[in-house]
C-alpha positions as CSV (number, residue, x, y, z in Angstrom):
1,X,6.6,-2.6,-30.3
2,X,7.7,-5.9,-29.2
3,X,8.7,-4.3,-26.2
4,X,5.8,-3.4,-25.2
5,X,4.1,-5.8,-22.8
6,X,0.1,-7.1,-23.7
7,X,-1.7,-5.3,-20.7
8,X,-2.6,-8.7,-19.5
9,X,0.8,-10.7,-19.2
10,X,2.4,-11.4,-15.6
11,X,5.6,-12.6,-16.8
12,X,7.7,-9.8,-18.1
13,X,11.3,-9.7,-19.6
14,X,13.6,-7.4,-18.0
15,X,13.2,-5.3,-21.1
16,X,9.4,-5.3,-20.4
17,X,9.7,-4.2,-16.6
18,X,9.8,-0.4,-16.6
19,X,10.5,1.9,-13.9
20,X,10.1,0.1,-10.8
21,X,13.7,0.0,-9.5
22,X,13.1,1.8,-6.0
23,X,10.3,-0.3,-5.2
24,X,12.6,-3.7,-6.4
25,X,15.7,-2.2,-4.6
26,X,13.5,-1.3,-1.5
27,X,11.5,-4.9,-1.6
28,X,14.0,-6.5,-1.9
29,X,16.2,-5.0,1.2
30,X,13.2,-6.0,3.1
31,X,12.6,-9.6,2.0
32,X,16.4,-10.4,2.6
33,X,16.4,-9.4,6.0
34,X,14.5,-12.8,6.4
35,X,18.1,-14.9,6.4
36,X,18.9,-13.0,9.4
37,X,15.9,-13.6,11.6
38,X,14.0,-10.5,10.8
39,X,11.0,-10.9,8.9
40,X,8.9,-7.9,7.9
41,X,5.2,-8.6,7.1
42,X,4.0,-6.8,3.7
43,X,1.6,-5.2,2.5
44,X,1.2,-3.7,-1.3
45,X,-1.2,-1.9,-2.1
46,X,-2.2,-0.5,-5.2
47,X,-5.2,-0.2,-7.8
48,X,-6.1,-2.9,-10.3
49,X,-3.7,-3.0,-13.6
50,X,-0.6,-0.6,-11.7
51,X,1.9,-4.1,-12.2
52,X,1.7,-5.6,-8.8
53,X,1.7,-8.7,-9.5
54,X,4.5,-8.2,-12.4
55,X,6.0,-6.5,-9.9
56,X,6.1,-10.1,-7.3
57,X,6.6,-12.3,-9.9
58,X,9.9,-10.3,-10.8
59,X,10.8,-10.6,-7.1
60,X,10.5,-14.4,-7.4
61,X,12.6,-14.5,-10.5
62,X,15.3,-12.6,-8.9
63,X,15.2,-14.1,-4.9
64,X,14.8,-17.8,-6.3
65,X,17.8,-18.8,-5.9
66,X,18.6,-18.5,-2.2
67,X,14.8,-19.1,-1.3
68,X,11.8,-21.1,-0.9
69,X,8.9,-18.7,-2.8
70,X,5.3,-20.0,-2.9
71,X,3.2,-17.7,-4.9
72,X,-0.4,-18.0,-3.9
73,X,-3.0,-16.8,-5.7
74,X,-6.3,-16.9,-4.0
75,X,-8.2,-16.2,-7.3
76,X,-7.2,-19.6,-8.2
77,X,-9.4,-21.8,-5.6
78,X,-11.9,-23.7,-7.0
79,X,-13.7,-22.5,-4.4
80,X,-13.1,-19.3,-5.1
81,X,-14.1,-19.2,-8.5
82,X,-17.7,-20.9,-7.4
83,X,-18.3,-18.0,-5.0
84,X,-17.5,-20.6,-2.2
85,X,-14.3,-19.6,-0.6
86,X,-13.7,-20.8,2.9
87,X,-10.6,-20.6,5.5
88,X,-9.8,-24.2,4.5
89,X,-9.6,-24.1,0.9
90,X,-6.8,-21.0,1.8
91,X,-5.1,-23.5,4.0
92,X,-4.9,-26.1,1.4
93,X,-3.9,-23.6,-1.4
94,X,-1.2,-22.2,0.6
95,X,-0.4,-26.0,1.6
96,X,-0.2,-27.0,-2.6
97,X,1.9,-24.3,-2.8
98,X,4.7,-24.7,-0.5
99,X,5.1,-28.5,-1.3
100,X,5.2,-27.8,-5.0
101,X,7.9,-25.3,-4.0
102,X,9.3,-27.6,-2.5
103,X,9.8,-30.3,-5.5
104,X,10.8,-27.1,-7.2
105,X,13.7,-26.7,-5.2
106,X,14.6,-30.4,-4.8
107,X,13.9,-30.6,-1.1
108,X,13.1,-34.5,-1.3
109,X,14.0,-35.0,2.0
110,X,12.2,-32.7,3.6
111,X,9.1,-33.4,1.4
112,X,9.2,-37.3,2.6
113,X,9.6,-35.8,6.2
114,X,6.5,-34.2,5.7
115,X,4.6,-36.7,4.5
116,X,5.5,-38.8,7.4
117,X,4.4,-35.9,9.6
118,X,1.4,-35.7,7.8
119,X,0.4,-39.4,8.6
120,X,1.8,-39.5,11.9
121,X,-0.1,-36.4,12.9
122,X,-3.1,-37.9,14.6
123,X,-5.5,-38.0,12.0
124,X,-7.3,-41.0,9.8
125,X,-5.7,-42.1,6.6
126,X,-9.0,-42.8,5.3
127,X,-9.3,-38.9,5.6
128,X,-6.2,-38.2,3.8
129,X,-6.7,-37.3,-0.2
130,X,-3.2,-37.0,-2.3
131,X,-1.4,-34.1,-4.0
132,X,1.7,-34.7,-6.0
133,X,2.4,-37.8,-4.3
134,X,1.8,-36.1,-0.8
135,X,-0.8,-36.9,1.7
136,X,-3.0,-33.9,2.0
137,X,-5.9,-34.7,5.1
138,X,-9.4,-33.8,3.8
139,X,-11.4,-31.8,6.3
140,X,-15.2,-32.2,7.6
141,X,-14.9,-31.4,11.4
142,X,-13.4,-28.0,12.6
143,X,-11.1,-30.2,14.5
144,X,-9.6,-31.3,11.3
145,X,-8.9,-28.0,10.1
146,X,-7.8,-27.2,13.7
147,X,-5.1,-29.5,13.1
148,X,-4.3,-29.3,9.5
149,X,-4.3,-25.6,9.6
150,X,-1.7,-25.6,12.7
151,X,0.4,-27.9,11.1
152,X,0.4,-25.9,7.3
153,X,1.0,-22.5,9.0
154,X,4.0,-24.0,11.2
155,X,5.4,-26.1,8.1
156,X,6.9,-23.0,6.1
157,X,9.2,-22.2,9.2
158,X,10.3,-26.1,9.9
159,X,11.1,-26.5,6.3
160,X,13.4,-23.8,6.6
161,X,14.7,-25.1,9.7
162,X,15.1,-28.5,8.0
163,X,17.2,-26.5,5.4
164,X,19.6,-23.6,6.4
165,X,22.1,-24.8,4.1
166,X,19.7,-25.1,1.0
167,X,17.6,-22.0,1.8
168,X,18.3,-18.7,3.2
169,X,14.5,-18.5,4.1
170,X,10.5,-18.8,3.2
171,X,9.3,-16.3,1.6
172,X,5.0,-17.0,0.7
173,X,3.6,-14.2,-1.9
174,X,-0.2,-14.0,-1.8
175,X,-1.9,-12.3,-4.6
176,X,-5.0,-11.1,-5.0
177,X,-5.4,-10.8,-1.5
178,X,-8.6,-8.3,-1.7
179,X,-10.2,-11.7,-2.2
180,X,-10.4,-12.6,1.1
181,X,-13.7,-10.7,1.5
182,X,-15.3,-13.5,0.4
183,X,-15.0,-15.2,3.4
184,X,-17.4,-12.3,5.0
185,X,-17.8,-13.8,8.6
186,X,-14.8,-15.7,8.7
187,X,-12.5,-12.9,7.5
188,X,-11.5,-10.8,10.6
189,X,-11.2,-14.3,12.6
190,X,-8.8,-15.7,9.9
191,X,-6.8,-12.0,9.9
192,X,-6.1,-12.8,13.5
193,X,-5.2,-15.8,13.1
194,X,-2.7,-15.0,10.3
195,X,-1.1,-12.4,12.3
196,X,-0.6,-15.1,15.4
197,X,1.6,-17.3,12.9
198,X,3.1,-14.7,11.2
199,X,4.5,-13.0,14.2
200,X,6.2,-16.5,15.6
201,X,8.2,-16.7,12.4
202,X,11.6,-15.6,12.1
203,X,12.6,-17.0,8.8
204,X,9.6,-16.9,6.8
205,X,8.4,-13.7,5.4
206,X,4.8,-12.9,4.2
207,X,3.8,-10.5,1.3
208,X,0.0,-10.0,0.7
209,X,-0.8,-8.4,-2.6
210,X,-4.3,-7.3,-3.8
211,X,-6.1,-4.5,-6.0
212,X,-7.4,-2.2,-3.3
213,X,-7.6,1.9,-3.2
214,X,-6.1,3.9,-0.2
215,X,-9.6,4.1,0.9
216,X,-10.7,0.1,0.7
217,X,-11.9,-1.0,4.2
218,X,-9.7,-4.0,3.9
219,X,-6.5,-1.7,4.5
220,X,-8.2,-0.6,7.5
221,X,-8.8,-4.3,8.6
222,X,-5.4,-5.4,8.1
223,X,-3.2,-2.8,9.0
224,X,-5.5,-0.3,11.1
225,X,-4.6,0.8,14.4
226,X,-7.2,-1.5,15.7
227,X,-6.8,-4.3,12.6
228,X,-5.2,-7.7,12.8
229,X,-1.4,-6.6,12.1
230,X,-2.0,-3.2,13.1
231,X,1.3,-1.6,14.0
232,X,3.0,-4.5,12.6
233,X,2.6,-4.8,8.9
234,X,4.3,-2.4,6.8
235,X,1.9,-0.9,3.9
236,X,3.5,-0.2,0.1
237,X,1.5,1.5,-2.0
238,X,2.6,0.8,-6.1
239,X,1.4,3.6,-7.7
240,X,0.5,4.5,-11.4
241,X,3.3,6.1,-14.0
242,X,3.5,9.6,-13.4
243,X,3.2,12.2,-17.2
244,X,7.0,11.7,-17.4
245,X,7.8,8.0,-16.7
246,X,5.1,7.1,-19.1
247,X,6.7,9.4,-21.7
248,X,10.1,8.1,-21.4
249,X,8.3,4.6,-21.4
250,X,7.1,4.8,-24.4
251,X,9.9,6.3,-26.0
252,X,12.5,3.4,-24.6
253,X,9.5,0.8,-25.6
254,X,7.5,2.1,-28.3
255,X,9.8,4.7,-30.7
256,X,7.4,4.0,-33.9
257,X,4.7,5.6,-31.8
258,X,4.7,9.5,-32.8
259,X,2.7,11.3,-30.7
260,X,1.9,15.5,-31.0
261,X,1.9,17.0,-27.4
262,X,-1.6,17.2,-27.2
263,X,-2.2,13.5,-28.5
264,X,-0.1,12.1,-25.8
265,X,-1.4,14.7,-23.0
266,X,-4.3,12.6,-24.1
267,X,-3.5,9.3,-24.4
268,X,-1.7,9.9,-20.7
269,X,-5.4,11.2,-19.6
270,X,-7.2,8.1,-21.3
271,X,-4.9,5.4,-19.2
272,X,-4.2,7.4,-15.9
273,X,-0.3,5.8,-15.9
274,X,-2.1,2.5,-14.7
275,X,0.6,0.0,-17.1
276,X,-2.2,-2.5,-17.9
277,X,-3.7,0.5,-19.9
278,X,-0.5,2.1,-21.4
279,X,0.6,-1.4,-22.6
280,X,-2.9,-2.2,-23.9
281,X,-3.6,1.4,-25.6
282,X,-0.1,1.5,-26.8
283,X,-0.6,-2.0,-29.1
284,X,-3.4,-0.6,-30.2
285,X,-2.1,2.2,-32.0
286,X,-0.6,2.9,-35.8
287,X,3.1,3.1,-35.8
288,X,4.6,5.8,-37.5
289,X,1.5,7.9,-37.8
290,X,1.3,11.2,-36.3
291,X,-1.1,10.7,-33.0
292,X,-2.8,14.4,-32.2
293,X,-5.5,14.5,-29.7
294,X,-8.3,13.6,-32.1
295,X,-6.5,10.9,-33.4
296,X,-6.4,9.5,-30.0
297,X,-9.6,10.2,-28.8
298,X,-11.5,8.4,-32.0
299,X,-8.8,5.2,-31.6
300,X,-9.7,5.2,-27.8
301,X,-13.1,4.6,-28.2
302,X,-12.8,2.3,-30.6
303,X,-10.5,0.4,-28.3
304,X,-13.0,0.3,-25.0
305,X,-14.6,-2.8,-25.4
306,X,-10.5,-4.1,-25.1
307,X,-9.3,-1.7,-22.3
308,X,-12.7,-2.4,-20.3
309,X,-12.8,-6.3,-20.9
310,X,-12.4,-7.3,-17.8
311,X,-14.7,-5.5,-16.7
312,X,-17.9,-6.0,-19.0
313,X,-17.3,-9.8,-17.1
314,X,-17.5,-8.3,-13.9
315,X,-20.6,-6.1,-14.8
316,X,-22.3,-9.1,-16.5
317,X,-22.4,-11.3,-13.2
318,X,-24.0,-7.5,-11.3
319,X,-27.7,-7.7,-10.1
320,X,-29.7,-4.7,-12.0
321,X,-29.4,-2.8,-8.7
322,X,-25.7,-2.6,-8.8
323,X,-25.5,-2.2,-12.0
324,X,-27.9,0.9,-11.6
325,X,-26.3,2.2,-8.7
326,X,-22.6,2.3,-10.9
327,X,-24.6,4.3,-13.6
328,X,-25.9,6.8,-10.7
329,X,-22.1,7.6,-10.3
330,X,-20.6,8.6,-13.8
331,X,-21.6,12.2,-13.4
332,X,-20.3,12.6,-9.9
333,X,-20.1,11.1,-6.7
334,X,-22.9,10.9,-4.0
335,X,-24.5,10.2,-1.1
336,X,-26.0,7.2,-0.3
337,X,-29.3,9.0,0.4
338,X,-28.6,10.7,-2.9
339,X,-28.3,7.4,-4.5
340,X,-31.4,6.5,-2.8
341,X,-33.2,9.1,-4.4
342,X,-31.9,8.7,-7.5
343,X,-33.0,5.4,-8.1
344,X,-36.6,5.6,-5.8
345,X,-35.3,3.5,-3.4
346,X,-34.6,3.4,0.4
347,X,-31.3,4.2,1.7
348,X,-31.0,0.8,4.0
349,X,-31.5,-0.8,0.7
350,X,-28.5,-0.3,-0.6
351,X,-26.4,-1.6,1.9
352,X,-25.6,-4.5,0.6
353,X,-25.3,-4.0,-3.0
354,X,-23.1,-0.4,-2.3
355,X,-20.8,-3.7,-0.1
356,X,-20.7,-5.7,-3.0
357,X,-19.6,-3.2,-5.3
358,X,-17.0,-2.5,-2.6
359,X,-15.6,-5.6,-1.7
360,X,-15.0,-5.9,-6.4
361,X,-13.2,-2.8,-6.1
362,X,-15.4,-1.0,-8.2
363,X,-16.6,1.4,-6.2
364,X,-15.5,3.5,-3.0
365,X,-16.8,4.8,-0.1
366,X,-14.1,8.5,0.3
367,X,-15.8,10.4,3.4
368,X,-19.3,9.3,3.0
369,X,-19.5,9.8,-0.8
370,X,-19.2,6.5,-3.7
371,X,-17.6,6.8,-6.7
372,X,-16.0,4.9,-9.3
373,X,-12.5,3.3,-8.6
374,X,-11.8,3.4,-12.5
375,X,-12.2,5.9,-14.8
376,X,-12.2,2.8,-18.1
377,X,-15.2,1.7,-16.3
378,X,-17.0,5.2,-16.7
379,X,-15.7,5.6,-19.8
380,X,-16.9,2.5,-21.2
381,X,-20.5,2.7,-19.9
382,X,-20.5,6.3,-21.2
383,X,-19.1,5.5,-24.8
384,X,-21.9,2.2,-24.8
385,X,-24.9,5.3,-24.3
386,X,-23.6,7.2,-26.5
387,X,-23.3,5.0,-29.0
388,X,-26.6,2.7,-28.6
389,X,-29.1,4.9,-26.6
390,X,-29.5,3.1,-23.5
391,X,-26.5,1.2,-20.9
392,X,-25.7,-2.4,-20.8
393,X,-28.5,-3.6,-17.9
394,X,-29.1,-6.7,-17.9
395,X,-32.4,-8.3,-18.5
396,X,-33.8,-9.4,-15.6
C-alpha cells in the first residue's frame, strides 16, 4: 500500500503517478516548443481531486533542468486567504515567484540586474519593501501598480533574454486559477490584460490550472469566443480514471486489496475515478480481506467525514441560505424558480448566493438547471441526515 498516494499529497514518486502518460507526452511537446519561439498558452481544466496539480508539479520535476519554472499558486496570497485578493497581490505573487526561481537556478547575475532595474525604474525607495534580498516597490497609487505590474509581466521574458545559454525558456504554472473570481470587478480587466503580455512573449510560456467543470463560466471568460484569449488559448481537460485504469491501478498499487466484482463496481461508483478519492478510499480499506459490495458500502460511510473533509470546511464558512440551497439539490437538479419555491423565497434572491456557490465550484449552472459538482458532497450531507435526523446548518 505504500504505493498508494494519501489523496491529499502534491508531490508524487514516479511509482505514485499513474496513468497520465499522454497528457505528460502531449504537455510536454507543447511546453518545449517555447525554446523555439513558440509559446502556446494553456489551459487545464478539470474537476477538483482529478491530479492536476500532481500532474504540473510532475512537469516541473521533469522540464527543470533546461527551464526557469515558477509555480504560482494563487491560494497562497495572504490576501487570498482573508477574502481580500486584488490584481496587485497577483503581481507580487507571480513577482516572488520568478525571483525565487531565479536563486533556484543560480541566476545571480540577472537577479542583481533586476534589482538595479527595480531602483532605477522611477519609483521612491522609501516605497520599496524587500523580498529575499530584492527590492520589491510597495503599491498605494494605481500608478504604482501601473509600473510595477508592466515591469513584473515584461521580466519573465528579459530574464530569458538575459539567459539563452542558462535557460531554454520561462515557463510560469498558475494553480488554482478558478481563484481569480475573487477579484469580481477586476477580473475580466486583469484577463485582458494577461492576454496583452502573454501574446508578446515568445519564450515564456503560460499554464493556468484550476478546479473548474466543462460548464464553469470562467472557461467561457477565458477561452470563449468572445473571452480574453479566445481563439488563442488552447483548453485540456484532465479527466477522471475510467472502470479500467482504476482497476489496473489498484492492482499495480494496491495488490493486498481483494475486491469481488461487485465490491469494486462499487467502490469505482463511490469515487467517480477522481484520484484524490481512489487514493483516499483505497488507504482506508483492510488488506487482504475479501471487499464485496456491502463491505464497501458500510466502510464508505464510515470514511465520509475523511473523503468530504475539505469540504465540511467549505460548508462551514456558507451563509444558511447557501447552505439551504445545496440541500434543495441532493434529490435532483432544478430551476432557479424551483429553488425559489422550495425554500419560500424570491427568485432574484438567489442570485448571489447560487454565484457564490459557483464561483467555489460547488455547484453548476448546465442549461438553466444547478446541481451539485460532487457527488462526496451529496453523499456526505445525505449519510449526516441519515445518521442524526437533521443536516449540518449552521446556527445562525
Amino acid at each position: 500500500m505504500n504505493d498508494i498516494a494519501w489523496g491529499s499529497d502534491e508531490e508524487l514518486t514516479d511509482t505514485q503517478f499513474y496513468n497520465r502518460l499522454s497528457d505528460i507526452e502531449f504537455l510536454s511537446g507543447l511546453l518545449k516548443s517555447t525554446a523555439f519561439g513558440s509559446s502556446p498558452t494553456i489551459l487545464l481544466t478539470g474537476v477538483r481531486g482529478v491530479g492536476k496539480t500532481a500532474l504540473i508539479k510532475k512537469l516541473k520535476r521533469d522540464l527543470n533542468e533546461r527551464y526557469l519554472i515558477s509555480y504560482i499558486n494563487l491560494s497562497q496570497s495572504n490576501s487570498f486567504q482573508t477574502g481580500n485578493l486584488d490584481r496587485s497581490d497577483i503581481i507580487n505573487l507571480i513577482f516572488r515567484e520568478l525571483i525565487k526561481s531565479a536563486q533556484e537556478k543560480g541566476l545571480t547575475t540577472t537577479i542583481k540586474k533586476i534589482e538595479k532595474i527595480i531602483k532605477t525604474n522611477n519609483l521612491k525607495l522609501d516605497n520599496i519593501m524587500s523580498f529575499e534580498g530584492i527590492p520589491i516597490p510597495k503599491m498605494g497609487l494605481e500608478e504604482d501598480y501601473s509600473k510595477l505590474s508592466e515591469f513584473v509581466m515584461d521580466l519573465p521574458q528579459k530574464i530569458y533574454e538575459e539567459c539563452p545559454e542558462e535557460i531554454d525558456g520561462v515557463l510560469l504554472f498558475f494553480d488554482e486559477f478558478q481563484n481569480i473570481k475573487d477579484l469580481n470587478e477586476q477580473m475580466d480587466g486583469f484577463l485582458w490584460y494577461l492576454r496583452s503580455k502573454v501574446q508578446s512573449q515568445k519564450n515564456v510560456t503560460y499554464l493556468f490550472s484550476g478546479s473548474m467543470s466543462l460548464k464553469d463560466k470562467l472557461i467561457e471568460d477565458i477561452a470563449g469566443k468572445n473571452g480574453a484569449f479566445g481563439g488563442r488559448i488552447l483548453t485540456i481537460e484532465i479527466k477522471p480514471f475510467n472502470q479500467v485504469t482504476t482497476r489496473k491501478y489498484l492492482q499495480t498499487n494496491a495488490p493486498t486489496l481483494q475486491f469481488t466484482k461487485d465490491g469494486f463496481d462499487r467502490f469505482y461508483k463511490c469515487t467517480k475515478g477522481i484520484p484524490f478519492y481512489i487514493n483516499t478510499f483505497a488507504r482506508l480499506l483492510p488488506e487482504n480481506e475479501e471487499l464485496d459490495k456491502n463491505k464497501i458500502i458500510n466502510i464508505f460511510k464510515k470514511s465520509l467525514p475523511l473523503l468530504a473533509s475539505h469540504f465540511t470546511i467549505t460548508w462551514g464558512r456558507l451563509t444558511l441560505k447557501e447552505q439551504k440551497i445545496i440541500v434543495s439539490l441532493l434529490d435532483m437538479p432544478l430551476k432557479r424558480v424551483e429553488i425559489a419555491n422550495t425554500l419560500h423565497v424570491t427568485s432574484g434572491s438567489l442570485a448571489r448566493p447560487l454565484a457564490t456557490l459557483q464561483n467555489l465550484v460547488l455547484v453548476e449552472n448546465d442549461d438553466g438547471k444547478y446541481s451539485i459538482i460532487d457527488s462526496i458532497l451529496k453523499y456526505w450531507l445525505l449519510n449526516y441526515y441519515n445518521e442524526k435526523g437533521f443536516y449540518p446548518f449552521r446556527s445562525d
